[in-house]
C-alpha positions as CSV (number, residue, x, y, z in Angstrom):
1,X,5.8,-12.8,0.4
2,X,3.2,-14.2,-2.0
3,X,4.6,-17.2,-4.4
4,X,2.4,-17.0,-7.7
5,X,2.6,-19.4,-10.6
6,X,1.1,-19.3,-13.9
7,X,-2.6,-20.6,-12.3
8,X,-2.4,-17.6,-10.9
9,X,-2.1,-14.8,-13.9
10,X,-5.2,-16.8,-15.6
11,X,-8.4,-14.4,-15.5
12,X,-11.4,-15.2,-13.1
13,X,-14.5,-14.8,-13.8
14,X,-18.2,-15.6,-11.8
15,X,-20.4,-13.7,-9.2
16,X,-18.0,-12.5,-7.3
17,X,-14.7,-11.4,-7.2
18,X,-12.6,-14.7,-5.7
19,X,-8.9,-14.9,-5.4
20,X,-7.2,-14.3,-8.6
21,X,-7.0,-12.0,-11.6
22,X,-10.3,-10.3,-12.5
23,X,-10.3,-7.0,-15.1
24,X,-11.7,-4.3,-13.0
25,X,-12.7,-0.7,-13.5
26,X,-11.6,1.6,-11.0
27,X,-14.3,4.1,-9.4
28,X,-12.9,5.8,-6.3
29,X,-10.0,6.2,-4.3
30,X,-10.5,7.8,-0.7
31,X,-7.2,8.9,0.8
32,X,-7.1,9.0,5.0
33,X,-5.4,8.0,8.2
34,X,-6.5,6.0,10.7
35,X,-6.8,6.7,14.5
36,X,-3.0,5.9,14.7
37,X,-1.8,8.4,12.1
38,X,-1.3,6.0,10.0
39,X,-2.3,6.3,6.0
40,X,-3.6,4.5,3.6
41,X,-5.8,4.5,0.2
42,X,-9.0,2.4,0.1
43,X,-9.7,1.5,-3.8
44,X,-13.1,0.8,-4.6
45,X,-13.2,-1.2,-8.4
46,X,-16.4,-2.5,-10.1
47,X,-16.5,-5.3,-13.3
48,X,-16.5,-3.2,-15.8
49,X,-18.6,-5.2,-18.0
50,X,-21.7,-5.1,-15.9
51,X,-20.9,-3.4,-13.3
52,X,-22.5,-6.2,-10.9
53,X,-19.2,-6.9,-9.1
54,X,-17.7,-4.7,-6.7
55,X,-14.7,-4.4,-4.0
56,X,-12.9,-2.1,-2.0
57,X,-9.6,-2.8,-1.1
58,X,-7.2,-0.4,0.9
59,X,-3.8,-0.2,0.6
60,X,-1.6,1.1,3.6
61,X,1.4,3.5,3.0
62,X,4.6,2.8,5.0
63,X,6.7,5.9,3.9
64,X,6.0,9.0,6.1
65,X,3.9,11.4,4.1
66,X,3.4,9.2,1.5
67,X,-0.1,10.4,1.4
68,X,0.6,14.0,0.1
């Protein structure tokens, strides 16, 4: 499990988007499974200031039918 401290909660900002906190707009979610069955959520956020920034990140579900 992740240990956090206060360094942690303090917002990033820069060119791209490091490890830390960073205010994000979300733009898409894309539900699936992969080649196992197995589901998941990829999350695809932007800066919502300029819109520059971007990452996807995907979550997995570990609850049977989580997805529906």
């Amino acid at each position: 499990m992740a240990d956090f401290n206060d360094d942690h909660k303090k917002e990033m900002s820069g060119k791209y988007f490091d490890t830390g906190v960073h205010k994000v707009a979300i733009r898409l979610f894309e539900f699936d499974t992969d080649e196992k069955d197995r589901e998941y959520v990829d999350v695809s956020v932007t800066d919502p200031e300029t819109e520059e920034k971007e990452a996807t990140v995907r979550f997995w579900f570990h609850t049977d039918g989580a997805i529906k």
